[in-house]
Backbone as CSV, one residue per row, in Angstrom:
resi,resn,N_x,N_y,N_z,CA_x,CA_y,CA_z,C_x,C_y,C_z
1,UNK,10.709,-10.558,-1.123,9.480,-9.799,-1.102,9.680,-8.592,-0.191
2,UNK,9.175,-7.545,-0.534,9.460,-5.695,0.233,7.879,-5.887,0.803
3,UNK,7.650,-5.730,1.609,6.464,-5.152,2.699,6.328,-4.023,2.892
4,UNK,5.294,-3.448,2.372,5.166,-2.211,3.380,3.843,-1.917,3.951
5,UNK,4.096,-1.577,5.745,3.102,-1.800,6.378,2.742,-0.250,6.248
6,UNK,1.017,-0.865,6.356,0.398,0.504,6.659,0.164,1.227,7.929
7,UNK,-0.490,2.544,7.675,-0.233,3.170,9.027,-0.870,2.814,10.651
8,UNK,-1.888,1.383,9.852,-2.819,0.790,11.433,-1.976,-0.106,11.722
9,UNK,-1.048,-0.661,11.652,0.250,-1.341,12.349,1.604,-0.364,12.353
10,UNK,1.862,-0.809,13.227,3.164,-0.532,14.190,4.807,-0.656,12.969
11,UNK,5.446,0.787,13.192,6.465,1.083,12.497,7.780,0.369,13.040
12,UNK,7.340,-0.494,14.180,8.300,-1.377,14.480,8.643,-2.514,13.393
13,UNK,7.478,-2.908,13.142,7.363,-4.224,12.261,8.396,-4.175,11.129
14,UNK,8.745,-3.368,10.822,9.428,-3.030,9.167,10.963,-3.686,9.632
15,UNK,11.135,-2.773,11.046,12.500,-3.240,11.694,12.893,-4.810,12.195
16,UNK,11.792,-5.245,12.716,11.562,-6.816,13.648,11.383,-7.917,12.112
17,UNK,11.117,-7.138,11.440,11.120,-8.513,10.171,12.504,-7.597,9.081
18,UNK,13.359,-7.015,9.561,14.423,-6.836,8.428,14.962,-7.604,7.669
19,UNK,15.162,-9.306,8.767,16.372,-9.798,8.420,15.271,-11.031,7.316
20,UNK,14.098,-11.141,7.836,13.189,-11.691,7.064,12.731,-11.508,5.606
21,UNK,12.373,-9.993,5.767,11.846,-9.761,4.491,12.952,-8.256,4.393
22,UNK,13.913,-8.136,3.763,14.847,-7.420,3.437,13.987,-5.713,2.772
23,UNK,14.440,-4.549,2.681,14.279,-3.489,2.536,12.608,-3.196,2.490
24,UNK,11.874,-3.427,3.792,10.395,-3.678,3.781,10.535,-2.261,4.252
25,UNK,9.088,-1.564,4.228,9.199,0.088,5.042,7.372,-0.089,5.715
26,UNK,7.821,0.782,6.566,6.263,1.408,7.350,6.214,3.017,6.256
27,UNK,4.901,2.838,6.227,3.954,4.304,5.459,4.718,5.464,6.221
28,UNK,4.967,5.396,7.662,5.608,6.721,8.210,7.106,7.103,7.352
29,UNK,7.824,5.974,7.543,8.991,6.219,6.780,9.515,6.524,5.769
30,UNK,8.417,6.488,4.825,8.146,6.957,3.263,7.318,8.244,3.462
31,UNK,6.745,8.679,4.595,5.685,10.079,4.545,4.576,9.641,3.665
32,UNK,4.182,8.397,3.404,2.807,8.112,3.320,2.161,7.875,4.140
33,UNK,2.129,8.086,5.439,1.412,8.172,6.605,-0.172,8.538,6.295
34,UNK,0.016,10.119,5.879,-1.242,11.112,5.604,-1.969,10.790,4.190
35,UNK,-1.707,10.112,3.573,-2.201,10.149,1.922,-3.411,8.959,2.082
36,UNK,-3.887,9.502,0.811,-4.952,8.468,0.420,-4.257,7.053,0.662
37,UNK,-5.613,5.303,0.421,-4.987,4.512,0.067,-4.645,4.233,-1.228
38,UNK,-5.241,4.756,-1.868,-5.011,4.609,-3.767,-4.091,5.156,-3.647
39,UNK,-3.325,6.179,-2.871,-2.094,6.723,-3.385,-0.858,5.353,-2.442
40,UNK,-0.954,5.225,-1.865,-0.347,4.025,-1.373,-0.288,3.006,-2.603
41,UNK,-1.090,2.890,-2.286,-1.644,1.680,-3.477,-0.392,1.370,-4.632
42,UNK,-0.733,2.679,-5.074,0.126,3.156,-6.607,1.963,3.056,-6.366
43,UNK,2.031,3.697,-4.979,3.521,3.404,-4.494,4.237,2.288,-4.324
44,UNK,3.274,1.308,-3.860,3.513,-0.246,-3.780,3.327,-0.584,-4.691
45,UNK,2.509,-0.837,-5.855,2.945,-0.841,-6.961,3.837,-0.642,-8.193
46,UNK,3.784,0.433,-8.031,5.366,1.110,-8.793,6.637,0.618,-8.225
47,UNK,6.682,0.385,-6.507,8.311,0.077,-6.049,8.312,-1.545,-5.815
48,UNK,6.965,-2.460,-6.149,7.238,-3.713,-6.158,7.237,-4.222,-4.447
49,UNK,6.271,-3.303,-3.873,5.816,-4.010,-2.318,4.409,-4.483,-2.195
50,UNK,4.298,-5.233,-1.111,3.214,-5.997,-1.139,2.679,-5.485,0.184
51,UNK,1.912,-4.654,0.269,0.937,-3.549,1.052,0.294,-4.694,2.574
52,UNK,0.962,-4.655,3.590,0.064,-5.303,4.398,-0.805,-4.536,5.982
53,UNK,-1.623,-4.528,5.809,-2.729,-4.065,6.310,-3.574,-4.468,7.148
54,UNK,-4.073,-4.118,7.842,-5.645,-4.315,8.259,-6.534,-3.519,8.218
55,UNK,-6.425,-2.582,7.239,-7.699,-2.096,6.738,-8.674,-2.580,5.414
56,UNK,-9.780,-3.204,6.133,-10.782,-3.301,4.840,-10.439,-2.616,3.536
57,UNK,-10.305,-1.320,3.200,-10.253,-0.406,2.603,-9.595,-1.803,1.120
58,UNK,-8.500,-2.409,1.132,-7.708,-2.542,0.586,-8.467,-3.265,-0.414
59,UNK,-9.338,-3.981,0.214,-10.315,-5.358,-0.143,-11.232,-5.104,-1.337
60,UNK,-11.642,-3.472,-0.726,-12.211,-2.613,-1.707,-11.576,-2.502,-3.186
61,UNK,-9.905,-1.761,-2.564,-9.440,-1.276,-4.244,-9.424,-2.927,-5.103
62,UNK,-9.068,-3.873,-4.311,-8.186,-4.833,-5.367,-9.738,-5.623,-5.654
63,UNK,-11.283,-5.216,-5.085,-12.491,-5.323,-6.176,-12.452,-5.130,-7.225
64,UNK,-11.860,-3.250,-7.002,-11.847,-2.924,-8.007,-10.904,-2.928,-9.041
65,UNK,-9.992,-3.080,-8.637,-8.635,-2.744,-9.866,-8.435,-4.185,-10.040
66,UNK,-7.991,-5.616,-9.152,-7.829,-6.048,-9.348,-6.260,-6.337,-9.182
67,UNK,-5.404,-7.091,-9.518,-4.137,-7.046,-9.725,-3.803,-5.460,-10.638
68,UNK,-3.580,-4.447,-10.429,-4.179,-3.265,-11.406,-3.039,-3.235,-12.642
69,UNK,-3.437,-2.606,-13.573,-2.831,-1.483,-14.648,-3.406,-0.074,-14.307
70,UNK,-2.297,0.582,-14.993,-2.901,2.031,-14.787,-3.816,2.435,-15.383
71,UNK,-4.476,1.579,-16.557,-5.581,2.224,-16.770,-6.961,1.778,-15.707
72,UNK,-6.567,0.798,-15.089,-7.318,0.267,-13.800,-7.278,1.648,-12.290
73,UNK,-6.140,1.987,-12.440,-5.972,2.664,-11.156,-6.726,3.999,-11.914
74,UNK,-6.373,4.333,-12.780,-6.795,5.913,-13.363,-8.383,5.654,-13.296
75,UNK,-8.790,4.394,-13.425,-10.729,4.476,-13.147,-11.268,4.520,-12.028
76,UNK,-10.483,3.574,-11.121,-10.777,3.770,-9.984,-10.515,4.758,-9.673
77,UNK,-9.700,5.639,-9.449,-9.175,7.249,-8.947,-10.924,7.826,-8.933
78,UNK,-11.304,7.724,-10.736,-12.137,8.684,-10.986,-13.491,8.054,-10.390
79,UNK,-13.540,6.850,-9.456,-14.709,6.425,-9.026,-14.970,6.622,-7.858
80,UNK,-13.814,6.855,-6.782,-13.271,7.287,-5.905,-13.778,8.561,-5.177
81,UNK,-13.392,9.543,-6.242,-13.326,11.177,-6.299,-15.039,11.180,-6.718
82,UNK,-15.713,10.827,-7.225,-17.553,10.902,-7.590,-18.128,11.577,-6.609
């Protein structure tokens, strides 16, 4: 399993669990630091990581999308942006 932590935890973590969870990344290290979470979202999705967090926020998308498809993420986007 790939982890990738978001930017309200510590870019240590990615390093202190290497040997654990193999090629995991922090949001800084990818330059998703600054982006939306739907755009996160979509990145962990597409590269097959499992987004860990402590922001509420997340609780929100996977209301909405659910385990997503893109036609899930493309609605939410546009519910988002309203």
């Amino acid at each position: 399993m790939k982890l990738l932590f978001d930017h309200n935890l510590s870019p240590k973590l990615a390093y202190r669990l290497a040997e654990l969870f193999p090629n995991s990344h922090h949001v800084y290290q990818l330059g998703l630091d600054q982006v939306e979470d739907i755009q996160v979202w979509q990145y962990a999705k597409a590269h097959g990581f499992t987004i860990v967090t402590k922001d509420g926020d997340y609780n929100e998308l996977l209301v909405l999308l659910g385990f997503s498809t893109k036609n899930n993420l493309d609605s939410a986007w546009q519910l988002l942006n309203q």
